[in-house]
N, CA, C and O atoms as a Tripos MOL2 file, in Angstrom:
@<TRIPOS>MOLECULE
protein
  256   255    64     0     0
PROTEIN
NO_CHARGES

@<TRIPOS>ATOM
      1 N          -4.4430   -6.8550    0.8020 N.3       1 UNK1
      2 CA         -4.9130   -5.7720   -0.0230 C.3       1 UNK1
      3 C          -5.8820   -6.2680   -1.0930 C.2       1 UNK1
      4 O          -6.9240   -5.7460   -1.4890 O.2       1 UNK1
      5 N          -5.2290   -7.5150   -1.5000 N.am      2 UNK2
      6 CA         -6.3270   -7.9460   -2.6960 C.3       2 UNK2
      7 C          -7.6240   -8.0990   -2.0840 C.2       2 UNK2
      8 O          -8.5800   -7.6350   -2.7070 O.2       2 UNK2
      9 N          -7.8790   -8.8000   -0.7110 N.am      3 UNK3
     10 CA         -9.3100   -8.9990   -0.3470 C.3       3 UNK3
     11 C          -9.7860   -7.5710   -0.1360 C.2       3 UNK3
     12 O         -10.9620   -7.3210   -0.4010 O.2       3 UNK3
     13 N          -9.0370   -6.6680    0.2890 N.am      4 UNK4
     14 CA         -9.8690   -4.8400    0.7820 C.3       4 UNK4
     15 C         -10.4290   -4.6720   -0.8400 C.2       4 UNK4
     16 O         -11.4800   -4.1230   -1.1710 O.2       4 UNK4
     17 N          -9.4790   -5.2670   -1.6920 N.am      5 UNK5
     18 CA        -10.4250   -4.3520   -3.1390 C.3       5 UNK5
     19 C         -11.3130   -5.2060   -4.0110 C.2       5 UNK5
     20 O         -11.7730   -4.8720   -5.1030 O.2       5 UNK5
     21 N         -11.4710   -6.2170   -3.4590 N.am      6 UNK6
     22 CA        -12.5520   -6.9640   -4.1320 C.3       6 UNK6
     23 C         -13.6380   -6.7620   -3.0990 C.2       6 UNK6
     24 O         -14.7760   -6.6510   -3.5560 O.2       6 UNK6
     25 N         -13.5230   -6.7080   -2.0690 N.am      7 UNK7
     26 CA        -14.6310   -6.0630   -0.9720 C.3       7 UNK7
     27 C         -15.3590   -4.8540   -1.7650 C.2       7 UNK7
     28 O         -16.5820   -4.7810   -1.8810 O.2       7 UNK7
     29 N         -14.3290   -3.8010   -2.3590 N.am      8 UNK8
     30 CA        -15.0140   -2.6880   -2.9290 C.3       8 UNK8
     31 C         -15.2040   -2.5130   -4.0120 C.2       8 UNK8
     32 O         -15.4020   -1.3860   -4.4660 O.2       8 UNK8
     33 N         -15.1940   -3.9130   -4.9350 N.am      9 UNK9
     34 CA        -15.7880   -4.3640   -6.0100 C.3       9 UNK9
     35 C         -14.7350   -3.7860   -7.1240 C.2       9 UNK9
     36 O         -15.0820   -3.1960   -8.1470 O.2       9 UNK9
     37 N         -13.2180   -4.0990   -6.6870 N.am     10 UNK10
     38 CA        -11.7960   -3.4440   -7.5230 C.3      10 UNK10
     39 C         -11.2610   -4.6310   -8.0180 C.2      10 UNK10
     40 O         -11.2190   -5.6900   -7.3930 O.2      10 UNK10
     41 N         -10.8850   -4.4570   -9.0570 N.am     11 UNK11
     42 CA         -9.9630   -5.2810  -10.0420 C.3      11 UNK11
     43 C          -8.7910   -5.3790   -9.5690 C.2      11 UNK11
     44 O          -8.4930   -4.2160   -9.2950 O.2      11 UNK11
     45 N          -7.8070   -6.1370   -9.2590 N.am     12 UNK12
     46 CA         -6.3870   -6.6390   -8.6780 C.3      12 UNK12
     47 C          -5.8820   -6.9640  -10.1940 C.2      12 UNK12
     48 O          -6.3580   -7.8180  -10.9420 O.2      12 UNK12
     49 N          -4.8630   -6.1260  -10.4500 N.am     13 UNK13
     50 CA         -3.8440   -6.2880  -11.5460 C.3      13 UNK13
     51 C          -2.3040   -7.2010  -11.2930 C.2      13 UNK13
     52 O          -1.9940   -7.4930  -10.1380 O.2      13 UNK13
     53 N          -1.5930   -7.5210  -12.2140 N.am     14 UNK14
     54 CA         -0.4940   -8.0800  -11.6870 C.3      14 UNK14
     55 C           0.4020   -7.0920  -11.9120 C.2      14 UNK14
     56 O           1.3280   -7.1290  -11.1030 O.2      14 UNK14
     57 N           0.5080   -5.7520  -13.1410 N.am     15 UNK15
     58 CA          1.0650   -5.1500  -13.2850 C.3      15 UNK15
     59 C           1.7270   -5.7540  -14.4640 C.2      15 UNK15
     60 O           1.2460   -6.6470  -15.1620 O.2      15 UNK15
     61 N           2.8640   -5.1860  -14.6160 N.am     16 UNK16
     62 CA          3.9080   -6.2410  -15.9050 C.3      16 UNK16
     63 C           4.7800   -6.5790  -15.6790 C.2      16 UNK16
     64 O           5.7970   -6.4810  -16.3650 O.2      16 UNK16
     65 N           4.6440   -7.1690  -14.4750 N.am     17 UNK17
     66 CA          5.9390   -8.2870  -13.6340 C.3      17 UNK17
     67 C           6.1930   -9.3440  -14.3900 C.2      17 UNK17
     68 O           7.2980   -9.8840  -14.4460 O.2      17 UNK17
     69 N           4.9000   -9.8060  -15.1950 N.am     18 UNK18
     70 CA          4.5610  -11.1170  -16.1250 C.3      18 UNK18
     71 C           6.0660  -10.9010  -17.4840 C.2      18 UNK18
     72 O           6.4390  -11.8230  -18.2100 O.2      18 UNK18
     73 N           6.6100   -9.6130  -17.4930 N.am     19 UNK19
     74 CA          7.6230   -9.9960  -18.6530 C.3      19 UNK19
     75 C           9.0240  -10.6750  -18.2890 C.2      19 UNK19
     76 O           9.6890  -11.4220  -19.0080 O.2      19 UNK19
     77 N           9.3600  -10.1490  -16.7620 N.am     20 UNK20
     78 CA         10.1040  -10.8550  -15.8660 C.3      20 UNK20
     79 C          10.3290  -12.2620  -16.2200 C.2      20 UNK20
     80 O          11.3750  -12.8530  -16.4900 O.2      20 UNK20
     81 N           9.5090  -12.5340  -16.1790 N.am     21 UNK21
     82 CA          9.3970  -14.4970  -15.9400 C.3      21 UNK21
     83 C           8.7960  -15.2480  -17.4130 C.2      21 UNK21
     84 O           9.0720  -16.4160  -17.6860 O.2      21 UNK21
     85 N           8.1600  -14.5970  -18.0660 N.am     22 UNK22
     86 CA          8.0410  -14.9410  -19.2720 C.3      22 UNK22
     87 C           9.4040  -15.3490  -20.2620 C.2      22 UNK22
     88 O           9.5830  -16.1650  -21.1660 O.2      22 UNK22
     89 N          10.0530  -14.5640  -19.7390 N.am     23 UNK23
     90 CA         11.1490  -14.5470  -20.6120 C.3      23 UNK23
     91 C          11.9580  -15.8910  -19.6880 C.2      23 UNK23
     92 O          12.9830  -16.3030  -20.2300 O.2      23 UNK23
     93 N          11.6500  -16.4220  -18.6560 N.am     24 UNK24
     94 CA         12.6560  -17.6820  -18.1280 C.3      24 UNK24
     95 C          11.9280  -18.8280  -18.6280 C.2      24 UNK24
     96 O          12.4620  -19.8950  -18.3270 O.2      24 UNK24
     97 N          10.3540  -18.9600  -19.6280 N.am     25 UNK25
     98 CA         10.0980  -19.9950  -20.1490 C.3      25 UNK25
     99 C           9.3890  -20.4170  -19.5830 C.2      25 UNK25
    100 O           9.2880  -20.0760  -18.4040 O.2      25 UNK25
    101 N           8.3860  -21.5440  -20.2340 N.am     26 UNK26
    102 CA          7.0620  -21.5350  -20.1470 C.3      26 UNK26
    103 C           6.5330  -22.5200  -18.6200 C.2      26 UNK26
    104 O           5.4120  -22.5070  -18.1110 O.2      26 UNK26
    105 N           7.6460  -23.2440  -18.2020 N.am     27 UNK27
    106 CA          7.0350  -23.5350  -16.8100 C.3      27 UNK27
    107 C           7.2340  -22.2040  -15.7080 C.2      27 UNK27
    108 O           6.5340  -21.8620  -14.7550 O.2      27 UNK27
    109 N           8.5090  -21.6150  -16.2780 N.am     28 UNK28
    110 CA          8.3320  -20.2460  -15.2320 C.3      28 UNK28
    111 C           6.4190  -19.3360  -15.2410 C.2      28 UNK28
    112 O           5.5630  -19.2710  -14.3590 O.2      28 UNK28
    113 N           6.4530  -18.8690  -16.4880 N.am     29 UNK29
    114 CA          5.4440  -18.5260  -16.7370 C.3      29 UNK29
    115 C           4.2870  -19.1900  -15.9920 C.2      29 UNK29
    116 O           3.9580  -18.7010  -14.9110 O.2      29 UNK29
    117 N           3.5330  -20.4320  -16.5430 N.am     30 UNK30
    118 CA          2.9870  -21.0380  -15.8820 C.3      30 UNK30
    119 C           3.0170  -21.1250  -14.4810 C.2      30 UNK30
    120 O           2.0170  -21.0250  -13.7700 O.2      30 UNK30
    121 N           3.8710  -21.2630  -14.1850 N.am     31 UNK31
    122 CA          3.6280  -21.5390  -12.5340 C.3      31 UNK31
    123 C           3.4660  -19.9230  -12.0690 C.2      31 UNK31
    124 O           2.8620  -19.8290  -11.0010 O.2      31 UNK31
    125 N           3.8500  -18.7350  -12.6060 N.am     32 UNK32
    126 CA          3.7670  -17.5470  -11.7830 C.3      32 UNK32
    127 C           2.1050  -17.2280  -11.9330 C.2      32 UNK32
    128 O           1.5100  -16.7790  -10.9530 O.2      32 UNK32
    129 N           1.3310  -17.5010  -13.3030 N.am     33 UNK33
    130 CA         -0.0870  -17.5880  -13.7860 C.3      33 UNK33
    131 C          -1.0880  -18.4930  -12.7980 C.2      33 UNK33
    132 O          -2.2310  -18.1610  -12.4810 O.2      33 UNK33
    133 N          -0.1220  -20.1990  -12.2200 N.am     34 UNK34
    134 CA         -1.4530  -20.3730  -11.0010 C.3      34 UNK34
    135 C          -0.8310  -19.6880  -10.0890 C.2      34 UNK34
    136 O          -1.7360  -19.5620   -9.2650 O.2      34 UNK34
    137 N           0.0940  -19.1430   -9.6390 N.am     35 UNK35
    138 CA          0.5350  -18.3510   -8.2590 C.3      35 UNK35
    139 C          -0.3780  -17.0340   -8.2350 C.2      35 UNK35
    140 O          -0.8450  -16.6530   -7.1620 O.2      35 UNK35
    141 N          -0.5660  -16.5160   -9.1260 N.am     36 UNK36
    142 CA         -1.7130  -15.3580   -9.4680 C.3      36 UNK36
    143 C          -2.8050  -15.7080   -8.9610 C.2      36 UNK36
    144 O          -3.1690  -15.1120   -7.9470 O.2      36 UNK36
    145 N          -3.6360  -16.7690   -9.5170 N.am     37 UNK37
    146 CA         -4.4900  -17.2620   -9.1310 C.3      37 UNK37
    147 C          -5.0580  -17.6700   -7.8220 C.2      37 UNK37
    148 O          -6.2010  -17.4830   -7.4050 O.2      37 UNK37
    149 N          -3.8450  -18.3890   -7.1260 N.am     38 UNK38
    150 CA         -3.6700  -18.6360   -5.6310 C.3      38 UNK38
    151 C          -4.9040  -17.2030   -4.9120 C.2      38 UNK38
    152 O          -6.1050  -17.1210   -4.6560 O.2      38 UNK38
    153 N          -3.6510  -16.2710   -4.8370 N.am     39 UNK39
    154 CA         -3.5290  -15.4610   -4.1340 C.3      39 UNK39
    155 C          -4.7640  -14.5240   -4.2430 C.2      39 UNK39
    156 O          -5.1850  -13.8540   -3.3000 O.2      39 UNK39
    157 N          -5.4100  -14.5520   -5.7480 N.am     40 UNK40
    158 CA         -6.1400  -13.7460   -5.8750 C.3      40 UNK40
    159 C          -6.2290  -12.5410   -7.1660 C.2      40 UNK40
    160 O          -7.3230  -12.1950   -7.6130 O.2      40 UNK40
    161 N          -5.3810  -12.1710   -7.4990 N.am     41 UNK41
    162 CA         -5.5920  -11.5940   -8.8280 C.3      41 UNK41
    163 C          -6.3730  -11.9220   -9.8800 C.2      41 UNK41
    164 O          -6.4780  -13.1170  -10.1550 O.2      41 UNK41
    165 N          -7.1890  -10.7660  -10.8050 N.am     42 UNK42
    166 CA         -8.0590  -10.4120  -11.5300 C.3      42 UNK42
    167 C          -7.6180  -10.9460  -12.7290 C.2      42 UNK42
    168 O          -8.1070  -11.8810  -13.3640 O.2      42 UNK42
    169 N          -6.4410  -10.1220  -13.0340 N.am     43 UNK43
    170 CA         -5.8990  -10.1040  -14.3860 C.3      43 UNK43
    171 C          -4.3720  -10.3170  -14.0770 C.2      43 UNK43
    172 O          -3.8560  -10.2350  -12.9620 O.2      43 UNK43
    173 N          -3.8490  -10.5570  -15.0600 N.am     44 UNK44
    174 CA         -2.4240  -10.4600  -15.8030 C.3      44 UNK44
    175 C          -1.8810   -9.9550  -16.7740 C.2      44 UNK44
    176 O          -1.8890  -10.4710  -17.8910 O.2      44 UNK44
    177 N          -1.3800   -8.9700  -16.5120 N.am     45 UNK45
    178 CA         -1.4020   -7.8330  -17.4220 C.3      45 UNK45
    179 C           0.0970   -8.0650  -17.9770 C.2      45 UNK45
    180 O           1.0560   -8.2580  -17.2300 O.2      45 UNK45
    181 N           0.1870   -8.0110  -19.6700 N.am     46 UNK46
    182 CA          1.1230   -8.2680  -20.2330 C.3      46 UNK46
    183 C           1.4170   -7.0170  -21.2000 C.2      46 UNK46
    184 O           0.4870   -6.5550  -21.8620 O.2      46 UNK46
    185 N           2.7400   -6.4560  -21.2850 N.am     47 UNK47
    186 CA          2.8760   -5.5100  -22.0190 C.3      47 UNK47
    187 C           3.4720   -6.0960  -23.7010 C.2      47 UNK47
    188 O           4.6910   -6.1520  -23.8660 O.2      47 UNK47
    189 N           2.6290   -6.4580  -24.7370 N.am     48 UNK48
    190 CA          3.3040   -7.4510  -25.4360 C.3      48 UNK48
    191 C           4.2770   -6.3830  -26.2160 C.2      48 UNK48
    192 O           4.8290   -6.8050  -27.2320 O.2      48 UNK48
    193 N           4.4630   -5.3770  -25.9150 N.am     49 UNK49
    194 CA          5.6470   -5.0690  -26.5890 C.3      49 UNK49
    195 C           6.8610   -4.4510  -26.7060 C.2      49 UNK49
    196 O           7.5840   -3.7580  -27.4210 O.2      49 UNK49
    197 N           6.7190   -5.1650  -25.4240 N.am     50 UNK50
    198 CA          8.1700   -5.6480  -24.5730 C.3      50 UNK50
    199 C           8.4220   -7.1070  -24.0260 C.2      50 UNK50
    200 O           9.1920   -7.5810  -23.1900 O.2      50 UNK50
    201 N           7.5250   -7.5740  -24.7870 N.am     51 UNK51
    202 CA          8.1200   -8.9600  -24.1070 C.3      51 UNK51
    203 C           8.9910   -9.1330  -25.3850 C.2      51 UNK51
    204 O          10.0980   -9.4070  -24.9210 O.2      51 UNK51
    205 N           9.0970   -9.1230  -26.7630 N.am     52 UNK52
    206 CA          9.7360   -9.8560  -27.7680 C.3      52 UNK52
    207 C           9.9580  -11.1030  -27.9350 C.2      52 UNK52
    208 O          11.0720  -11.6280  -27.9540 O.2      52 UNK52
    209 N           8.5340  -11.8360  -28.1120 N.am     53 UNK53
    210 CA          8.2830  -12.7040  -28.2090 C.3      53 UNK53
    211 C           7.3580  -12.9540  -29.2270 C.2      53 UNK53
    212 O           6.4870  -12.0860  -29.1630 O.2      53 UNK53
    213 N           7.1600  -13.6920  -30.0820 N.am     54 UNK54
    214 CA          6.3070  -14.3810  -31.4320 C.3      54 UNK54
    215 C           4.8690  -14.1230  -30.8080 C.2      54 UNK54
    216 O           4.5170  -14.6120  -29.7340 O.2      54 UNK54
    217 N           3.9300  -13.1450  -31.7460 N.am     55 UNK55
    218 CA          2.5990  -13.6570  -31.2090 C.3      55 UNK55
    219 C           1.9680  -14.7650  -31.1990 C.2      55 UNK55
    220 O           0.9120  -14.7090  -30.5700 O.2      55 UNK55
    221 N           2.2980  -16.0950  -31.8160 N.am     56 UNK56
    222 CA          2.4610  -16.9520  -32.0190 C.3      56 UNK56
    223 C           2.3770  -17.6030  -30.5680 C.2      56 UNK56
    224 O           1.3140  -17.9970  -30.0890 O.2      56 UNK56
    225 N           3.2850  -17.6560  -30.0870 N.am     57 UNK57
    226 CA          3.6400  -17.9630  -28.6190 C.3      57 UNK57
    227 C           3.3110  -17.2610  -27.8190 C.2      57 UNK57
    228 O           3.4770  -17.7790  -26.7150 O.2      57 UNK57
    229 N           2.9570  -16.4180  -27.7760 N.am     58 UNK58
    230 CA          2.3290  -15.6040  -26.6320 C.3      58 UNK58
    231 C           0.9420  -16.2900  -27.0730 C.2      58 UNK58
    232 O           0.7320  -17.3280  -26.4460 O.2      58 UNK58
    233 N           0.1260  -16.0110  -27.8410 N.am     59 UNK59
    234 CA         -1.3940  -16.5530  -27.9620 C.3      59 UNK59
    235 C          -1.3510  -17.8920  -27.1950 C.2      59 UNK59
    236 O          -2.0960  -17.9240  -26.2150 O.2      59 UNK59
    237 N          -0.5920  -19.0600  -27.4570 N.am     60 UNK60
    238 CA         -0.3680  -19.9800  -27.1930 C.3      60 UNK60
    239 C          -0.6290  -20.4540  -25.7710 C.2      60 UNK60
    240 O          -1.5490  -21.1700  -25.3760 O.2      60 UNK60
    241 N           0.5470  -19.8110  -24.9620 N.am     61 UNK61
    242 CA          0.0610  -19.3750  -23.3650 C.3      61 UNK61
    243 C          -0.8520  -18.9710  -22.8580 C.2      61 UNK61
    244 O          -1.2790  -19.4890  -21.8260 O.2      61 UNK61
    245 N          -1.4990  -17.7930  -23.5040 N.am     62 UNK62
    246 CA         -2.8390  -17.3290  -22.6920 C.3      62 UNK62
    247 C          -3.8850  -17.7920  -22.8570 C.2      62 UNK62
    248 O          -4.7840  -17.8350  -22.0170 O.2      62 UNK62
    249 N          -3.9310  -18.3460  -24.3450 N.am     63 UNK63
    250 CA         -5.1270  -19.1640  -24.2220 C.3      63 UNK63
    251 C          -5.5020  -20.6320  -23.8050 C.2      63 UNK63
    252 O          -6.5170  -21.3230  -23.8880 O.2      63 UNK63
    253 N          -4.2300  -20.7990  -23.3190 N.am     64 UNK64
    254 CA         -4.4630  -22.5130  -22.4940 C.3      64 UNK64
    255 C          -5.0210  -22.2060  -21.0550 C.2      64 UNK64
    256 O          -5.2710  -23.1290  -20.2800 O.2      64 UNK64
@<TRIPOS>BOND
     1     1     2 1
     2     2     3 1
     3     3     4 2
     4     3     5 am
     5     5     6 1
     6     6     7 1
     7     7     8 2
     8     7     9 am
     9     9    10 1
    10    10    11 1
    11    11    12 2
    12    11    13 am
    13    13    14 1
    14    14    15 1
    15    15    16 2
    16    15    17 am
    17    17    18 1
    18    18    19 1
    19    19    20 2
    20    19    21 am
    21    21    22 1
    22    22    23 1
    23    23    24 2
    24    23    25 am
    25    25    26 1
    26    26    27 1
    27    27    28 2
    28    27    29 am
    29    29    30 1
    30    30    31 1
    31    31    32 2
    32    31    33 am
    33    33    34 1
    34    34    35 1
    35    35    36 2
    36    35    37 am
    37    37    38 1
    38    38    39 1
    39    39    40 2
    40    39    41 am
    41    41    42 1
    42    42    43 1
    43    43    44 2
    44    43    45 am
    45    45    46 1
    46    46    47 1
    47    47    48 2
    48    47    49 am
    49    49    50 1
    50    50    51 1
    51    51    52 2
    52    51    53 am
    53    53    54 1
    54    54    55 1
    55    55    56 2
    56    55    57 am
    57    57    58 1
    58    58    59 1
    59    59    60 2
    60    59    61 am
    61    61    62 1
    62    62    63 1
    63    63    64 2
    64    63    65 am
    65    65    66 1
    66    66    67 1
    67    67    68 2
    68    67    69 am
    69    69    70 1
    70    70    71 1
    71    71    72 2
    72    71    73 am
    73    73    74 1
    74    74    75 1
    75    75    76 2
    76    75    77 am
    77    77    78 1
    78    78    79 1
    79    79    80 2
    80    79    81 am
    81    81    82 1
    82    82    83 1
    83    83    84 2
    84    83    85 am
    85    85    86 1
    86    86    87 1
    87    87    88 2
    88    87    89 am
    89    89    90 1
    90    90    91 1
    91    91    92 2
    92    91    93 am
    93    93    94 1
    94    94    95 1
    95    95    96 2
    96    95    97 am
    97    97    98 1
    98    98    99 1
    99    99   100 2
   100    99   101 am
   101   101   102 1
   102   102   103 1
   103   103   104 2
   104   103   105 am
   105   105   106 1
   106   106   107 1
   107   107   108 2
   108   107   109 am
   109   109   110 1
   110   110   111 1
   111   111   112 2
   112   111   113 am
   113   113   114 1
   114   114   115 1
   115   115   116 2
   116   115   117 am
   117   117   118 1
   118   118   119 1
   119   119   120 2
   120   119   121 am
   121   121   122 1
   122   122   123 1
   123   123   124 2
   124   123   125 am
   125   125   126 1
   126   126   127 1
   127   127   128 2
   128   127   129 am
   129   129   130 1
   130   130   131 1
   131   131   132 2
   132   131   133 am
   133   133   134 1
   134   134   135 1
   135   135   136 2
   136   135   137 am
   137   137   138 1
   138   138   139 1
   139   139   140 2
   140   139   141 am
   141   141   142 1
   142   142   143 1
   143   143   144 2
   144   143   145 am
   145   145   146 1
   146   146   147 1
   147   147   148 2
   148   147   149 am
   149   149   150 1
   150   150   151 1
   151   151   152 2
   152   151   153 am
   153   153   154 1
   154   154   155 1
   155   155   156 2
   156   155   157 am
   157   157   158 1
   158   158   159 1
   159   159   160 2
   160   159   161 am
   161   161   162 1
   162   162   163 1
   163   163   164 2
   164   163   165 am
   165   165   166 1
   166   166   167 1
   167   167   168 2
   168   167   169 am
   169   169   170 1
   170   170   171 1
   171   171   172 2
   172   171   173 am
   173   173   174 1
   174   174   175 1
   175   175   176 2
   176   175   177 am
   177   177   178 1
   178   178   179 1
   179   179   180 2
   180   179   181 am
   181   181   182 1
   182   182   183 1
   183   183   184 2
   184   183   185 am
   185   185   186 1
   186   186   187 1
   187   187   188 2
   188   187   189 am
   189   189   190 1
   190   190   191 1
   191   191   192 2
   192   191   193 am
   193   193   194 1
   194   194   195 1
   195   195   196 2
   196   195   197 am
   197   197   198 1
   198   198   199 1
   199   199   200 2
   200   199   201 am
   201   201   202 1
   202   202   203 1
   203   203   204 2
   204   203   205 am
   205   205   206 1
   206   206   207 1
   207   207   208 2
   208   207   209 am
   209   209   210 1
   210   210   211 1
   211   211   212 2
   212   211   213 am
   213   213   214 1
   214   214   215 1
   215   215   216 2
   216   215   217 am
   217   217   218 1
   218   218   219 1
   219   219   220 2
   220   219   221 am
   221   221   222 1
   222   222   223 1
   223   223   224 2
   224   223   225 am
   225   225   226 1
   226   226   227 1
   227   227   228 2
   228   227   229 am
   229   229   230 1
   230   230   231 1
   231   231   232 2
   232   231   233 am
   233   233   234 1
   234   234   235 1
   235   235   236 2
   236   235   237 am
   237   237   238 1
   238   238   239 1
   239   239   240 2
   240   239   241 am
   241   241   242 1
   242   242   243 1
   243   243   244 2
   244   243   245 am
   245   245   246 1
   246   246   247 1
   247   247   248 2
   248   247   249 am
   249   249   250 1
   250   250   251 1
   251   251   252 2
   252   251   253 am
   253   253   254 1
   254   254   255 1
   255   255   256 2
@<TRIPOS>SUBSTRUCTURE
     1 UNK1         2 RESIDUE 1 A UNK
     2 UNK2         6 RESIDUE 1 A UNK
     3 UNK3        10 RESIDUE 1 A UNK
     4 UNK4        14 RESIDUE 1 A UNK
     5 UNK5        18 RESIDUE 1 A UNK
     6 UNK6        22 RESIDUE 1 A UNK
     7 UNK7        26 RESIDUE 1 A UNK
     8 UNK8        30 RESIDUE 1 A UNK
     9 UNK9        34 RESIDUE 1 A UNK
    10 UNK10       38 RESIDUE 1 A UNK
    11 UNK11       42 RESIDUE 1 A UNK
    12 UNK12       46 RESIDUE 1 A UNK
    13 UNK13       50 RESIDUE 1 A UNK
    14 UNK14       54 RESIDUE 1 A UNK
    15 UNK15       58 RESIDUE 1 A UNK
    16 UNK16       62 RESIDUE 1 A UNK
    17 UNK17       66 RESIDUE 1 A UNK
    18 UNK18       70 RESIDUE 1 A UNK
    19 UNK19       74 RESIDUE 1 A UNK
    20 UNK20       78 RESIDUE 1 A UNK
    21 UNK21       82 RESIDUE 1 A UNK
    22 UNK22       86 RESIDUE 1 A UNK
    23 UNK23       90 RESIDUE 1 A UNK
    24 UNK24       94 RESIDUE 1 A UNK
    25 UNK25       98 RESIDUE 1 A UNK
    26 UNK26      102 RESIDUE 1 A UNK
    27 UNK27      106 RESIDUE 1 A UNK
    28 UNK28      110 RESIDUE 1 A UNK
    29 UNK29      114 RESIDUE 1 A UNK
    30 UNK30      118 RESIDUE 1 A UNK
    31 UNK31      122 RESIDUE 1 A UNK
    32 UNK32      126 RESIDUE 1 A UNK
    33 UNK33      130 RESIDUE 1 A UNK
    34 UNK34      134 RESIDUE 1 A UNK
    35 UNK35      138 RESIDUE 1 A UNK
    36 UNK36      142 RESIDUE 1 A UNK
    37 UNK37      146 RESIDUE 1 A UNK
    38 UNK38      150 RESIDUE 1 A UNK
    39 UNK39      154 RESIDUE 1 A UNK
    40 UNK40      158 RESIDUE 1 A UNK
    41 UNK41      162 RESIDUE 1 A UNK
    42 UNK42      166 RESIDUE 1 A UNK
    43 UNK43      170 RESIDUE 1 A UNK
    44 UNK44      174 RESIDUE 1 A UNK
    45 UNK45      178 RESIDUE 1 A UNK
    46 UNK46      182 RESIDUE 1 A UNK
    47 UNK47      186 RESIDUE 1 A UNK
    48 UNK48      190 RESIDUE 1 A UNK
    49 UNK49      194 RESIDUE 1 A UNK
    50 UNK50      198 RESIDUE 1 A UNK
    51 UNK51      202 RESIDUE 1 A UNK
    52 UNK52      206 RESIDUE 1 A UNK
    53 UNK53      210 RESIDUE 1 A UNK
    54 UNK54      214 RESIDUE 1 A UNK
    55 UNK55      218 RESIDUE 1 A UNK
    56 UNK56      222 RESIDUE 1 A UNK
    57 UNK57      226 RESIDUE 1 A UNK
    58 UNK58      230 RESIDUE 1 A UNK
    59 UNK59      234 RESIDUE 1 A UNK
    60 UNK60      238 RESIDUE 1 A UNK
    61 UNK61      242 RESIDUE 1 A UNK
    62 UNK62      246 RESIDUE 1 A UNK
    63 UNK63      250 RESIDUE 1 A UNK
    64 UNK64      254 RESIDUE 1 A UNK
């Protein structure tokens, strides 16, 4: 599906699966961020307010 919508010039979201695994810590995280990548996704979409987490630490992650 991801290749049909980049064919038609569509953005592939991850949705906010990302709070799932965020919350099991930062190699979880990490590794689900290159698994994204792998496969093909655009973005990673984070709902920050629901993760309850320090912006602090969240900045931290996304911008590495």
């Amino acid at each position: 599906m991801i290749e049909m919508a980049h064919k038609h010039d569509v953005y592939v979201s991850t949705t906010n699966w990302a709070k799932h695994l965020f919350r099991s810590g930062p190699s979880a995280f990490e590794q689900y961020i290159e698994d994204c990548k792998k496969v093909g996704f655009d973005t990673v979409e984070l709902n920050v307010g629901s993760l309850e987490v320090p912006k602090e630490n969240l900045l931290r992650r996304v911008l590495n």
